[in-house]
C-alpha positions as protocol buffer text, in pm:
chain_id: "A"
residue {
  index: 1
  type: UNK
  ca { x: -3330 y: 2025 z: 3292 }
}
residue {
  index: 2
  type: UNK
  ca { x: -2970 y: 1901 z: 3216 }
}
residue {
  index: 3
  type: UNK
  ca { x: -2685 y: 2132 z: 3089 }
}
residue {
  index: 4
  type: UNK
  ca { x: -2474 y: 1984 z: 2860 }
}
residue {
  index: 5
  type: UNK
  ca { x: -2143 y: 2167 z: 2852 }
}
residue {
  index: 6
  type: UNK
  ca { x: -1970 y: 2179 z: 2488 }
}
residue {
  index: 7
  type: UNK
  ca { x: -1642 y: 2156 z: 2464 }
}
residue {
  index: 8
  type: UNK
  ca { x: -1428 y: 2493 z: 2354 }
}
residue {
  index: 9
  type: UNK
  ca { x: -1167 y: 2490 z: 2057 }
}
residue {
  index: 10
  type: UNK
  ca { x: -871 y: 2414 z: 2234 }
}
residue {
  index: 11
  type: UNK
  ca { x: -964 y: 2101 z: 2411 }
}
residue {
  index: 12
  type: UNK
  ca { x: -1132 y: 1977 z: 2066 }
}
residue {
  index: 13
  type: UNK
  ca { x: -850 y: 2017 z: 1857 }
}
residue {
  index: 14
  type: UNK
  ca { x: -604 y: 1886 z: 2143 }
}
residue {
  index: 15
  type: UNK
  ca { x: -855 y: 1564 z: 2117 }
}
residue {
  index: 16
  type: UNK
  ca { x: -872 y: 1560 z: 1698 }
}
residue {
  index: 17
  type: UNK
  ca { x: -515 y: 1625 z: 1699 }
}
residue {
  index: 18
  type: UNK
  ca { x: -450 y: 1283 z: 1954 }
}
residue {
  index: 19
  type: UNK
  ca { x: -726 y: 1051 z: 1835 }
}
residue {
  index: 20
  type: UNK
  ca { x: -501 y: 1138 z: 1451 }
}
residue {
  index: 21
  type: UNK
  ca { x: -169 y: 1032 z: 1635 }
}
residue {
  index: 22
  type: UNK
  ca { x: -281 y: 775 z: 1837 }
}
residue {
  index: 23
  type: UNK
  ca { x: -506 y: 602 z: 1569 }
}
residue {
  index: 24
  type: UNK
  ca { x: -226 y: 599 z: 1311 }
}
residue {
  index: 25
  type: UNK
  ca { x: 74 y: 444 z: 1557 }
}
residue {
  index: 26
  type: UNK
  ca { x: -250 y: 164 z: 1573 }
}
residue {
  index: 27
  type: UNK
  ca { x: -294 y: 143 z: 1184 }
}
residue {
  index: 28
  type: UNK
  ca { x: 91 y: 149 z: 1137 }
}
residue {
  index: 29
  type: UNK
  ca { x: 103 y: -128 z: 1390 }
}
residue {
  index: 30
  type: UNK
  ca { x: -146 y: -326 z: 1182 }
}
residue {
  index: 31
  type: UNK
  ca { x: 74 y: -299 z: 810 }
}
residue {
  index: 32
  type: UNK
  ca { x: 402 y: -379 z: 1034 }
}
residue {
  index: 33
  type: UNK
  ca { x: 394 y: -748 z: 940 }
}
residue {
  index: 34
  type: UNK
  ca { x: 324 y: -665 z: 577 }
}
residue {
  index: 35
  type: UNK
  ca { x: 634 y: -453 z: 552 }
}
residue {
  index: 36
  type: UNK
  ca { x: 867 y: -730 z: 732 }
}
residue {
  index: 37
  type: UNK
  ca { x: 761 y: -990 z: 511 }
}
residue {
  index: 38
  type: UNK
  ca { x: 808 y: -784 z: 172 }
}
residue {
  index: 39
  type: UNK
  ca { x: 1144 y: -635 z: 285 }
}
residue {
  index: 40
  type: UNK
  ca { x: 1219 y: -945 z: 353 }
}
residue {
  index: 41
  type: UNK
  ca { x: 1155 y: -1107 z: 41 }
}
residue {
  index: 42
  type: UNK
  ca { x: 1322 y: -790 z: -201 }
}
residue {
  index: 43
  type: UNK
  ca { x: 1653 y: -907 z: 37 }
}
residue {
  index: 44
  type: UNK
  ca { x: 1619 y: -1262 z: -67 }
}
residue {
  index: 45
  type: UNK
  ca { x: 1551 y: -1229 z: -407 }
}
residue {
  index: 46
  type: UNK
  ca { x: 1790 y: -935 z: -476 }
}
residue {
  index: 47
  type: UNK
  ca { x: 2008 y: -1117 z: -640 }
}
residue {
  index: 48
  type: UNK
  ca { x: 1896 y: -1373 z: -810 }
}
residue {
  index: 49
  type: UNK
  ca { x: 1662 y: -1439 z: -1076 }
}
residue {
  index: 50
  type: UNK
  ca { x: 1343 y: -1503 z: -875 }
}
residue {
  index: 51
  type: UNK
  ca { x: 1089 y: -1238 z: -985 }
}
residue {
  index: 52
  type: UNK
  ca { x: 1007 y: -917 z: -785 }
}
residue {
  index: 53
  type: UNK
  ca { x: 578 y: -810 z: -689 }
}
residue {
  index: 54
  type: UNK
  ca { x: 631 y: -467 z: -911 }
}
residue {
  index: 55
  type: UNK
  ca { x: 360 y: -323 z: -751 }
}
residue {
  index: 56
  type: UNK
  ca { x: 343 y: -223 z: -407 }
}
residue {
  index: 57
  type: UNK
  ca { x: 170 y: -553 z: -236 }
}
residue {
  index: 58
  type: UNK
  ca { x: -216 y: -475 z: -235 }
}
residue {
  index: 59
  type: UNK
  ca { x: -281 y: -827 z: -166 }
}
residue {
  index: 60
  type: UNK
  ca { x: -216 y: -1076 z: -13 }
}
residue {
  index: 61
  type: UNK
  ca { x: -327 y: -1253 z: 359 }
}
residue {
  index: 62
  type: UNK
  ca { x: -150 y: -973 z: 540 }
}
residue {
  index: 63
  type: UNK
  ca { x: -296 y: -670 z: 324 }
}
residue {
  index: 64
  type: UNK
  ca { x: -571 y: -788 z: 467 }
}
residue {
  index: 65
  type: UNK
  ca { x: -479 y: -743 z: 812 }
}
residue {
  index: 66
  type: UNK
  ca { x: -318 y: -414 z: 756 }
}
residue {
  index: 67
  type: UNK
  ca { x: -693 y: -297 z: 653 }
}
residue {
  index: 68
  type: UNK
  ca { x: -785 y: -386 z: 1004 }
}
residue {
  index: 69
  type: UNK
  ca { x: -586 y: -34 z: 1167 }
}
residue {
  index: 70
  type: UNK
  ca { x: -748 y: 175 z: 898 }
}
residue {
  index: 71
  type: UNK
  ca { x: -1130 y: 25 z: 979 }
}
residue {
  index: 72
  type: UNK
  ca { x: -1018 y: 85 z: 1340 }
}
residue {
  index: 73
  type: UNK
  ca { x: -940 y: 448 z: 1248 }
}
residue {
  index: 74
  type: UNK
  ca { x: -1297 y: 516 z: 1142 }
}
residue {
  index: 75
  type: UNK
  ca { x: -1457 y: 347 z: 1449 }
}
residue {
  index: 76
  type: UNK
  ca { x: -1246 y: 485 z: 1755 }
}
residue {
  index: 77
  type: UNK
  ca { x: -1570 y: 610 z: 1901 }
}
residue {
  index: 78
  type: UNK
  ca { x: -1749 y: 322 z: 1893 }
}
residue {
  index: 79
  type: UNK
  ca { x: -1715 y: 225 z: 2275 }
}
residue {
  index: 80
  type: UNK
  ca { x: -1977 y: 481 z: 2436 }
}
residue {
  index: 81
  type: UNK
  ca { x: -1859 y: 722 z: 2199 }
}
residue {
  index: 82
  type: UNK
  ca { x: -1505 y: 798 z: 2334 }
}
residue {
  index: 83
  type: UNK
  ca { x: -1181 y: 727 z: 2194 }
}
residue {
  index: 84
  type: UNK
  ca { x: -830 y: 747 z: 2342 }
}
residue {
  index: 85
  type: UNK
  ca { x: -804 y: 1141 z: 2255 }
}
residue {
  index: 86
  type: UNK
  ca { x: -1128 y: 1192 z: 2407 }
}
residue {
  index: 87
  type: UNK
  ca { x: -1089 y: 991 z: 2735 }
}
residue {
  index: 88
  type: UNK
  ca { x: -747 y: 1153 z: 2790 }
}
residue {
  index: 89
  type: UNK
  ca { x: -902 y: 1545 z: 2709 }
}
residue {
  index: 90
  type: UNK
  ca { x: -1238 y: 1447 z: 2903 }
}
residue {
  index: 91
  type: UNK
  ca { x: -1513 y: 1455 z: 2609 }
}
residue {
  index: 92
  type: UNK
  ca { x: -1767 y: 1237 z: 2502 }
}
residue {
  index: 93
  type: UNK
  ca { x: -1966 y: 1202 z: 2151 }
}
residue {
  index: 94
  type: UNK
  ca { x: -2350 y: 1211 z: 2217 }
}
residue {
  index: 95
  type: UNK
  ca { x: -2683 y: 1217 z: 2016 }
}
residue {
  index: 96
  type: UNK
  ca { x: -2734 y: 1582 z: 1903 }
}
residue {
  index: 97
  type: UNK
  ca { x: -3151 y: 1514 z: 1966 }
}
residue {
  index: 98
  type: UNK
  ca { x: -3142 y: 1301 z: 2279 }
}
residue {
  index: 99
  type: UNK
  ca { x: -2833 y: 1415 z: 2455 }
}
residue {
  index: 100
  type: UNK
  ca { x: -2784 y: 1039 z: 2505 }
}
residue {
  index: 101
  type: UNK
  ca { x: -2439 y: 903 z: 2368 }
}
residue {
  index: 102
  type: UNK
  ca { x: -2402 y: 829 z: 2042 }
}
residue {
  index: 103
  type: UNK
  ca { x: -2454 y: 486 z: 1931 }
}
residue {
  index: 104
  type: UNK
  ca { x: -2155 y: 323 z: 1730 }
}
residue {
  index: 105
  type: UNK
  ca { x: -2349 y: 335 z: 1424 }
}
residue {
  index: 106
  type: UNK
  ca { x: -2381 y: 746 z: 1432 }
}
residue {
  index: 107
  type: UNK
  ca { x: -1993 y: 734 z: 1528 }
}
residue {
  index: 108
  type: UNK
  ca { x: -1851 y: 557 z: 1247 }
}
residue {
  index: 109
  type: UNK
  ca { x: -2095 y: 785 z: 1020 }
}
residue {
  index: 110
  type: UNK
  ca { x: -1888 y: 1078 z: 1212 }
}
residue {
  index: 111
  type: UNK
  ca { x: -1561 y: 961 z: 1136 }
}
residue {
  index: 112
  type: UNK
  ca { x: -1644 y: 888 z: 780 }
}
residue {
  index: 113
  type: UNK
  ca { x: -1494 y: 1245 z: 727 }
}
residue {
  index: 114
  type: UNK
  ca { x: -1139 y: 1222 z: 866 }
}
residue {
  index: 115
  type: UNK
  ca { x: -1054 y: 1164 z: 517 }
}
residue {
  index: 116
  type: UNK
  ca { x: -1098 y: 1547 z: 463 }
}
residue {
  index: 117
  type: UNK
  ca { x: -916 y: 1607 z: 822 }
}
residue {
  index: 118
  type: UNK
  ca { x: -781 y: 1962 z: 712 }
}
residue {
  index: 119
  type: UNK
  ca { x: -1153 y: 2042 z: 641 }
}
residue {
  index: 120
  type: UNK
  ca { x: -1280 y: 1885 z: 949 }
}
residue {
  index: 121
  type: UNK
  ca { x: -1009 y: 2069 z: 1151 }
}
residue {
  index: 122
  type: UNK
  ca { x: -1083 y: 2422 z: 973 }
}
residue {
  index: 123
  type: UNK
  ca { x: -1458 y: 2411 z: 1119 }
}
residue {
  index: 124
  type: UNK
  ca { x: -1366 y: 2279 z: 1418 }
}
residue {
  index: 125
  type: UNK
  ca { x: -1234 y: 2650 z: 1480 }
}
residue {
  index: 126
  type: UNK
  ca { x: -1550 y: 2811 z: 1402 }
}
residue {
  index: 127
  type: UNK
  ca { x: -1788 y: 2486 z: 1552 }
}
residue {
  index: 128
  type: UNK
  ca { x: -1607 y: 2297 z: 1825 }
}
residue {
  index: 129
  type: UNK
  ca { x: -1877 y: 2087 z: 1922 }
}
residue {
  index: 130
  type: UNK
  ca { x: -2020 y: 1995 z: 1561 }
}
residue {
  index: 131
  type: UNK
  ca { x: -1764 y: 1953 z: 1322 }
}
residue {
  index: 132
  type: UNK
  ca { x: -1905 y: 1818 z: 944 }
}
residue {
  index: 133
  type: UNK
  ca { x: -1888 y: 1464 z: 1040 }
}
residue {
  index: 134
  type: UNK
  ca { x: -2116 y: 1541 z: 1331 }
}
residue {
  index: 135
  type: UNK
  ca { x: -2365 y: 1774 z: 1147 }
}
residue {
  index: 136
  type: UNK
  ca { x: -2416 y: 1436 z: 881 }
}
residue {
  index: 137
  type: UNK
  ca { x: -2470 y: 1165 z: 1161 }
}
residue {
  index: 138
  type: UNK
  ca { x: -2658 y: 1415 z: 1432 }
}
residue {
  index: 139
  type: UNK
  ca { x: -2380 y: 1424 z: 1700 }
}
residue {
  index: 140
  type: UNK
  ca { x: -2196 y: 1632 z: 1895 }
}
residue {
  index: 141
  type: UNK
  ca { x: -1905 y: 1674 z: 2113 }
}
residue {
  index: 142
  type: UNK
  ca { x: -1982 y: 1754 z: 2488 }
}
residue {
  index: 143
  type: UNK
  ca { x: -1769 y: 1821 z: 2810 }
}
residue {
  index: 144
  type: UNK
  ca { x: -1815 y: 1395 z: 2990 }
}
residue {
  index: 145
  type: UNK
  ca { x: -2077 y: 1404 z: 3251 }
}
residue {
  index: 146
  type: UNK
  ca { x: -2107 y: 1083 z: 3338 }
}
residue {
  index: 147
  type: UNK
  ca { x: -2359 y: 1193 z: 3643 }
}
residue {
  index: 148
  type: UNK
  ca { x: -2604 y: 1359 z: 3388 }
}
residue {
  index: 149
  type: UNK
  ca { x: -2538 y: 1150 z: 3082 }
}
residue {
  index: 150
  type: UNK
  ca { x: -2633 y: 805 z: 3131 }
}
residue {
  index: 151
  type: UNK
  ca { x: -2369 y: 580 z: 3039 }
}
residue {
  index: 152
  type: UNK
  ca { x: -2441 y: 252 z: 2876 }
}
residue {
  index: 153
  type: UNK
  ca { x: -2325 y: -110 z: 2885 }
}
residue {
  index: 154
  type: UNK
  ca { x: -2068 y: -164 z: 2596 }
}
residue {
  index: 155
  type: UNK
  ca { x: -2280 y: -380 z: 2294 }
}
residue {
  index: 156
  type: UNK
  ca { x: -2043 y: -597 z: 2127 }
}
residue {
  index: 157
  type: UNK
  ca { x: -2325 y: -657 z: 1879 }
}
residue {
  index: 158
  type: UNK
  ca { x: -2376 y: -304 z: 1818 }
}
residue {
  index: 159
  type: UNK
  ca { x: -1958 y: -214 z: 1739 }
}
residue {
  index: 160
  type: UNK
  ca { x: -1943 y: -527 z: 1535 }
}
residue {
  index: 161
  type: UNK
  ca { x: -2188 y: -342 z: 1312 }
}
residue {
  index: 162
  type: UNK
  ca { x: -1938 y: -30 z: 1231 }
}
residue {
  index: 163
  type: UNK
  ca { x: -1655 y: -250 z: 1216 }
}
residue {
  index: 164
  type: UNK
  ca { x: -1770 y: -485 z: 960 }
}
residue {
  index: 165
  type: UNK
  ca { x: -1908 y: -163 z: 718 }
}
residue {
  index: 166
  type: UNK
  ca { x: -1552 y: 44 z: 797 }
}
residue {
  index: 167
  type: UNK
  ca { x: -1345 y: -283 z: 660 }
}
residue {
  index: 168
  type: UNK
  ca { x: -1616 y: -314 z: 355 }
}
residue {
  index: 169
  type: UNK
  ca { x: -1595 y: 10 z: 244 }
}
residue {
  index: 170
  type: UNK
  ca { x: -1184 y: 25 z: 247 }
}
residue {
  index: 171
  type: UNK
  ca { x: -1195 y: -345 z: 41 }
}
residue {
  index: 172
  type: UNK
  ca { x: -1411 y: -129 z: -200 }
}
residue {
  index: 173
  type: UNK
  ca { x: -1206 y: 176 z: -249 }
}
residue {
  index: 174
  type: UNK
  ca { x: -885 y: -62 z: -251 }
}
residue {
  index: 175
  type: UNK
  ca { x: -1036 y: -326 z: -568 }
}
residue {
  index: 176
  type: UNK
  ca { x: -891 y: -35 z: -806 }
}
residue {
  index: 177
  type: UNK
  ca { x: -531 y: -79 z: -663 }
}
residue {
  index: 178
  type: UNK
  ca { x: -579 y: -452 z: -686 }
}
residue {
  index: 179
  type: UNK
  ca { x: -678 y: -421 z: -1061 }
}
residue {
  index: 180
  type: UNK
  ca { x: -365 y: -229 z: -1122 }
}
residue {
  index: 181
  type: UNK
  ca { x: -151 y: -460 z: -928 }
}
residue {
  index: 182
  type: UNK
  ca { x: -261 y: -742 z: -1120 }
}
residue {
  index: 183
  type: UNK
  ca { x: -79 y: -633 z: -1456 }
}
residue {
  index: 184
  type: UNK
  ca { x: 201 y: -638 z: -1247 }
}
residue {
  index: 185
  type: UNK
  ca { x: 175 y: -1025 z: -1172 }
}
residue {
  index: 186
  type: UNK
  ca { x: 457 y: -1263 z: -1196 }
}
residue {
  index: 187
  type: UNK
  ca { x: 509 y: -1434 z: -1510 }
}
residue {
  index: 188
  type: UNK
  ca { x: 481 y: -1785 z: -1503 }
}
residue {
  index: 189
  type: UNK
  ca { x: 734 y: -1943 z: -1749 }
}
residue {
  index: 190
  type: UNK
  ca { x: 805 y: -2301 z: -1822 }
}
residue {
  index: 191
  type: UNK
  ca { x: 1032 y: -2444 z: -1627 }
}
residue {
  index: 192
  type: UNK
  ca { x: 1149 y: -2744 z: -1836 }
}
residue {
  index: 193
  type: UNK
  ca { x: 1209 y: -2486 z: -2145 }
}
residue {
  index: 194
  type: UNK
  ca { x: 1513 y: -2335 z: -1988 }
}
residue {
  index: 195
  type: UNK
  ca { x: 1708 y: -2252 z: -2232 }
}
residue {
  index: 196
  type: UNK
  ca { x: 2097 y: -2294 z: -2179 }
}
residue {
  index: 197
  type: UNK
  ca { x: 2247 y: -2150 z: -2478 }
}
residue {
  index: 198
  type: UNK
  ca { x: 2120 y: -1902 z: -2535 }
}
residue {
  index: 199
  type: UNK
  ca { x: 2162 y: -1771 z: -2185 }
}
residue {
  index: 200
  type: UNK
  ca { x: 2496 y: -1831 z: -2214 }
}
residue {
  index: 201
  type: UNK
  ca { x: 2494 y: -1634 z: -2598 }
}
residue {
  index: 202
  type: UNK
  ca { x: 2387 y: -1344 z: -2434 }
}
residue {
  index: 203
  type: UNK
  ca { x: 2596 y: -1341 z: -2134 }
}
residue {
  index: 204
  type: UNK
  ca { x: 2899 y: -1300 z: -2405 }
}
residue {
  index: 205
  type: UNK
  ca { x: 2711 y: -1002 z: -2573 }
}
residue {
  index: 206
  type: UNK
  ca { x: 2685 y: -791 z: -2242 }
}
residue {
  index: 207
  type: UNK
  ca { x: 3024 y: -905 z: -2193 }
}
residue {
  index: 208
  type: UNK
  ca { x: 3189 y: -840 z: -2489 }
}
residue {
  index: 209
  type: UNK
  ca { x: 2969 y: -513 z: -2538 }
}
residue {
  index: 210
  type: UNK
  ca { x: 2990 y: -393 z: -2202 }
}
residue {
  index: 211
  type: UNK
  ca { x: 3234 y: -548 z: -1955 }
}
residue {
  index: 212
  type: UNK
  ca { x: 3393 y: -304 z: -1831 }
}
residue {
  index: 213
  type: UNK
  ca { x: 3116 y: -170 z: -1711 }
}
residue {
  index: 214
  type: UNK
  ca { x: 2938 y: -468 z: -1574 }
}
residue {
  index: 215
  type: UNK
  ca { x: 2880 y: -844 z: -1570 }
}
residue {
  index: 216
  type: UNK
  ca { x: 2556 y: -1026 z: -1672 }
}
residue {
  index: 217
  type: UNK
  ca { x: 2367 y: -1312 z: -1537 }
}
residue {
  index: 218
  type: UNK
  ca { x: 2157 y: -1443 z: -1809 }
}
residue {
  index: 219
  type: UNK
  ca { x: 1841 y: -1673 z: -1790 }
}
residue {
  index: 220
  type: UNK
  ca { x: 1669 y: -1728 z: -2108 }
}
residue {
  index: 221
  type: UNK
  ca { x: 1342 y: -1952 z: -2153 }
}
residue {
  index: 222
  type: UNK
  ca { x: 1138 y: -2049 z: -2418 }
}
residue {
  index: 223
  type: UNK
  ca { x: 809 y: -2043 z: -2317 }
}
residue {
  index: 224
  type: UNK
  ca { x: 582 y: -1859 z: -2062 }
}
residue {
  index: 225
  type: UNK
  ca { x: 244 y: -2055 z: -2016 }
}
residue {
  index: 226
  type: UNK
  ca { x: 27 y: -1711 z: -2087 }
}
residue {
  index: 227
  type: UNK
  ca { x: 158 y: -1701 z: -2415 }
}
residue {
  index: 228
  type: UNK
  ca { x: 333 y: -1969 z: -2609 }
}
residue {
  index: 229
  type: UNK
  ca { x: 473 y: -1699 z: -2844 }
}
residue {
  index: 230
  type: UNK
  ca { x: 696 y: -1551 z: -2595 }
}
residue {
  index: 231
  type: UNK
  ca { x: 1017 y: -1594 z: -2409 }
}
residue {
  index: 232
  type: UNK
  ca { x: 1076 y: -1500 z: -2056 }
}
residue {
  index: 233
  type: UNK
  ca { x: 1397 y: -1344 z: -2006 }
}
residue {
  index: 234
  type: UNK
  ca { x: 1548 y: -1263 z: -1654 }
}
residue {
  index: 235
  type: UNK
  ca { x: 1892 y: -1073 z: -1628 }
}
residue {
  index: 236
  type: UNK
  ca { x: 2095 y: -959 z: -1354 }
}
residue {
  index: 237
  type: UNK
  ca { x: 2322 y: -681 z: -1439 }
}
residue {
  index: 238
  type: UNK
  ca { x: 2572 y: -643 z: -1159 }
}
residue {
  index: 239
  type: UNK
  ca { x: 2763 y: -311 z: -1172 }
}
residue {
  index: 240
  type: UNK
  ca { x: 3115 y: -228 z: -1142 }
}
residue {
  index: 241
  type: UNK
  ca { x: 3049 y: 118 z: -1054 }
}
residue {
  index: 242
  type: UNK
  ca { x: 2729 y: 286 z: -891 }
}
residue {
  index: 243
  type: UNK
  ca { x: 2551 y: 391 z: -1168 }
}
residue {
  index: 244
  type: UNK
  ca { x: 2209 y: 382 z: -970 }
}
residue {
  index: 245
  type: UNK
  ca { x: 2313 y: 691 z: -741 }
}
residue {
  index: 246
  type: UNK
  ca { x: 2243 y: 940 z: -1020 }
}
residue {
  index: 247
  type: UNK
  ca { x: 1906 y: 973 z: -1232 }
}
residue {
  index: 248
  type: UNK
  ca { x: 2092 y: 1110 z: -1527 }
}
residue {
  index: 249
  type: UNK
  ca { x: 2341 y: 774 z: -1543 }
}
residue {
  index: 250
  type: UNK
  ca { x: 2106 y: 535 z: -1484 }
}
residue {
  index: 251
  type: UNK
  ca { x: 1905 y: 667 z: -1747 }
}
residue {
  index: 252
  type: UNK
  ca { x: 2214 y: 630 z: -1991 }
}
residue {
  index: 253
  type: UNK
  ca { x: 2230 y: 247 z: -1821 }
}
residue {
  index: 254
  type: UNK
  ca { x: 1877 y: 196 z: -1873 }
}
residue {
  index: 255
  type: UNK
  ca { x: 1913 y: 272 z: -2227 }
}
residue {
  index: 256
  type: UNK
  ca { x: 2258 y: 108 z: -2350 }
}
residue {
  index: 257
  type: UNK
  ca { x: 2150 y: -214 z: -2215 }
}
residue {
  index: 258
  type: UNK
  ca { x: 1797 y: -237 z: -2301 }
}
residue {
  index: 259
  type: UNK
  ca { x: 1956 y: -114 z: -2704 }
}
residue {
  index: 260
  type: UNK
  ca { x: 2201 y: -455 z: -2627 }
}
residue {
  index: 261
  type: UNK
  ca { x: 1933 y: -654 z: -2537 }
}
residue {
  index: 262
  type: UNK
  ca { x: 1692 y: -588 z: -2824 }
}
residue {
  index: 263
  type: UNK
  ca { x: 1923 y: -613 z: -3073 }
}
residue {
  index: 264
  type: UNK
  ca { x: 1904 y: -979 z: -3036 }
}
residue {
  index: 265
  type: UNK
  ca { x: 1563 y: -970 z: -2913 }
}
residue {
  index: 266
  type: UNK
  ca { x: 1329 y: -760 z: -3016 }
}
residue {
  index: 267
  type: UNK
  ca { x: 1066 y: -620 z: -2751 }
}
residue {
  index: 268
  type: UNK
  ca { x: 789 y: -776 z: -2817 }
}
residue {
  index: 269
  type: UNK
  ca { x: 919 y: -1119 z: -2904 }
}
residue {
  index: 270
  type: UNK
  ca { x: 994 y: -1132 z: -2479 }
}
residue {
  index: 271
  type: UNK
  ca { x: 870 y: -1025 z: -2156 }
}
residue {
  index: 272
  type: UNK
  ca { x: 1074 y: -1030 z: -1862 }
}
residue {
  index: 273
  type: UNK
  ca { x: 1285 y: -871 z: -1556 }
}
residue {
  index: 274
  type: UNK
  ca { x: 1581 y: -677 z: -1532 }
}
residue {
  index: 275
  type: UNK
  ca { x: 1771 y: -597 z: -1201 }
}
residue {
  index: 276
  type: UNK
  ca { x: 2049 y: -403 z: -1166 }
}
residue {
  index: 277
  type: UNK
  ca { x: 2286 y: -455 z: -822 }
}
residue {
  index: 278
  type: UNK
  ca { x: 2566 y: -218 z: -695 }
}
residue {
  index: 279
  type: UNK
  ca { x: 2762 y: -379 z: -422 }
}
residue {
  index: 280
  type: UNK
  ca { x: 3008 y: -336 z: -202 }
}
residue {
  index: 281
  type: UNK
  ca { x: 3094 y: -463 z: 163 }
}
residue {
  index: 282
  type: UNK
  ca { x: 2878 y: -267 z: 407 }
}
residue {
  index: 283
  type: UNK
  ca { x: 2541 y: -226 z: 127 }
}
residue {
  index: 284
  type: UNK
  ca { x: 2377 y: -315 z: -202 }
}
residue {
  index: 285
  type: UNK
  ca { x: 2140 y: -113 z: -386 }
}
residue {
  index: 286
  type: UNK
  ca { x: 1929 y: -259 z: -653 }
}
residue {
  index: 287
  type: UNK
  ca { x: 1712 y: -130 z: -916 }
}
residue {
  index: 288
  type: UNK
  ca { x: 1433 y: -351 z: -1085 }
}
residue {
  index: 289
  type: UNK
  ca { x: 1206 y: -302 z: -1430 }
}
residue {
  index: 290
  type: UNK
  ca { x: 1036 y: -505 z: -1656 }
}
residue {
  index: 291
  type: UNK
  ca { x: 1148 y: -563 z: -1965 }
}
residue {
  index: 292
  type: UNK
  ca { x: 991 y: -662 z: -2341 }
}
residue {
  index: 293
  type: UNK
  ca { x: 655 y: -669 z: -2415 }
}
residue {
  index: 294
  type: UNK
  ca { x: 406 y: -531 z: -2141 }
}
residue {
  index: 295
  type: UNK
  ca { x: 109 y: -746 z: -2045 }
}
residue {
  index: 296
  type: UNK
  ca { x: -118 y: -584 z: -2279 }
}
residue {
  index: 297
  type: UNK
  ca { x: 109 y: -696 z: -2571 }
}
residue {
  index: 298
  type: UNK
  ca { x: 120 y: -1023 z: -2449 }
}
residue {
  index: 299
  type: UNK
  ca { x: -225 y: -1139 z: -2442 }
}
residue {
  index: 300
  type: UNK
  ca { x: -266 y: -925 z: -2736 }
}
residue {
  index: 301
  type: UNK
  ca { x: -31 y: -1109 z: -2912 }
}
residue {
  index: 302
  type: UNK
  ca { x: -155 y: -1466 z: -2795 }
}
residue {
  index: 303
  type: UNK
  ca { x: -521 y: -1361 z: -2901 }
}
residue {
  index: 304
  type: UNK
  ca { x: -372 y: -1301 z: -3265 }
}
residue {
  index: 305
  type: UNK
  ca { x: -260 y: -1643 z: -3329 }
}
């Protein structure tokens, strides 16, 4: 009969504690290209009147990829149950029943429960070898024999399996995000309606009103193709002090322009984007809302006509 040795707490948690680190430098790796390219583009459009993504970029061709780190999270134990922690602290995930390893399927159903890792690590102290993860998918954590424990030929087949559920299952719990991100969508105005004089009207109200304080860039248009109602109106406020640095000023800021700017147009005649840019030689800070009707009001509004 073959003794399976289980691991004790130390060398578990060393491995839950790695597999974390490791596994999250690898997801990190994956959203690296996302966060270049949207840096990138809040630099370039900083200061001028091409629209910011409000929301924080769940879309997108490299969202996408960035999923990939996170469905590689959950599956780390999918090649003959071992990840990097466990390889490095010696250990090996096999069939609680059989005492053979674990296929990738049972892994992945293991890992499901990170996402509670505080929990998973709390009865790891009292249950080294069967933490909750491995109690659900009927695995456990063993000391690697590879003389007593038959080791198998890696499946591509079989990991493809885990890997295609993990990334299913995070496109699932992310289609909430999406939905939210969408009412943050770029407003698509009509080019051709641009309208030049009254730009320039209410570059002279900010200035008259407020030029001491700041100058305005002003771009007023007449129509926005999801409502034929509205305006789309896109101002830069550049700042001749750094109002931005303190909550309590910018607040005051928020409010005196956003009074200056309704004044001549009321809320929910508009929608539209309002930056506001301190610079100076060595940095710029910038500070972006939406202004006039939100996009509730604005289909709301066309649906009323």
């Amino acid at each position: 009969m073959i003794v399976q040795h289980n691991v004790n707490t130390a060398t578990r948690l060393g491995s839950m504690i790695l597999d974390h680190f490791i596994m999250t430098m690898i997801a990190t790796v994956f959203f690296i290209p996302m966060m270049i390219v949207n840096i990138s583009k809040a630099l370039n459009a900083s200061v001028t009147h091409e629209q910011e993504d409000m929301g924080i970029g769940f879309d997108g061709p490299l969202f996408y990829v960035s999923l990939v780190g996170f469905a590689l999270y959950f599956c780390k134990d999918i090649i003959k149950g071992r990840s990097l922690g466990k390889v490095i602290t010696k250990t090996q995930i096999v069939d609680n029943n059989t005492g053979q390893v674990a296929s990738p399927l049972k892994c992945f159903i293991r890992n499901i429960f990170c996402v509670i890792w505080p929990v998973e690590v709390i009865i790891t102290l009292t249950s080294p070898s069967r933490r909750l993860g491995d109690r659900v998918a009927g695995t456990k954590v063993i000391t690697y024999d590879p003389i007593n424990v038959e080791q198998p030929k890696f499946n591509i087949a079989e990991a493809i399996v885990p890997l295609v559920i993990s990334y299913g299952l995070l496109l699932l719990l992310v289609l909430p995000f999406q939905a939210f991100e969408s009412t943050n969508a770029k407003v698509k105005y009509v080019e051709s309606s641009f309208n030049d004089a009254e730009s320039k009207v209410l570059e002279k109200l900010f200035a008259d009103s407020l030029g001491q304080n700041l100058t305005a860039s002003v771009k007023v248009f007449d129509k926005i193709e999801e409502n034929k109602n509205l305006k789309y109106i896109s101002v830069i406020y550049t700042l001749k002090e750094n109002y931005l640095e303190e909550e309590s000023r910018k607040g005051q800021l928020n409010q005196i322009t956003d009074e200056l700017l309704y004044s001549k147009y009321p809320r929910i005649t508009f929608i539209g984007q309002a930056k506001y840019v301190f610079k100076t030689s060595g940095s710029m800070e910038i500070n972006t809302k939406q202004i006039g009707a939100n996009v509730n009001e604005m289909y709301y509004n066309e649906a009323k006509e």
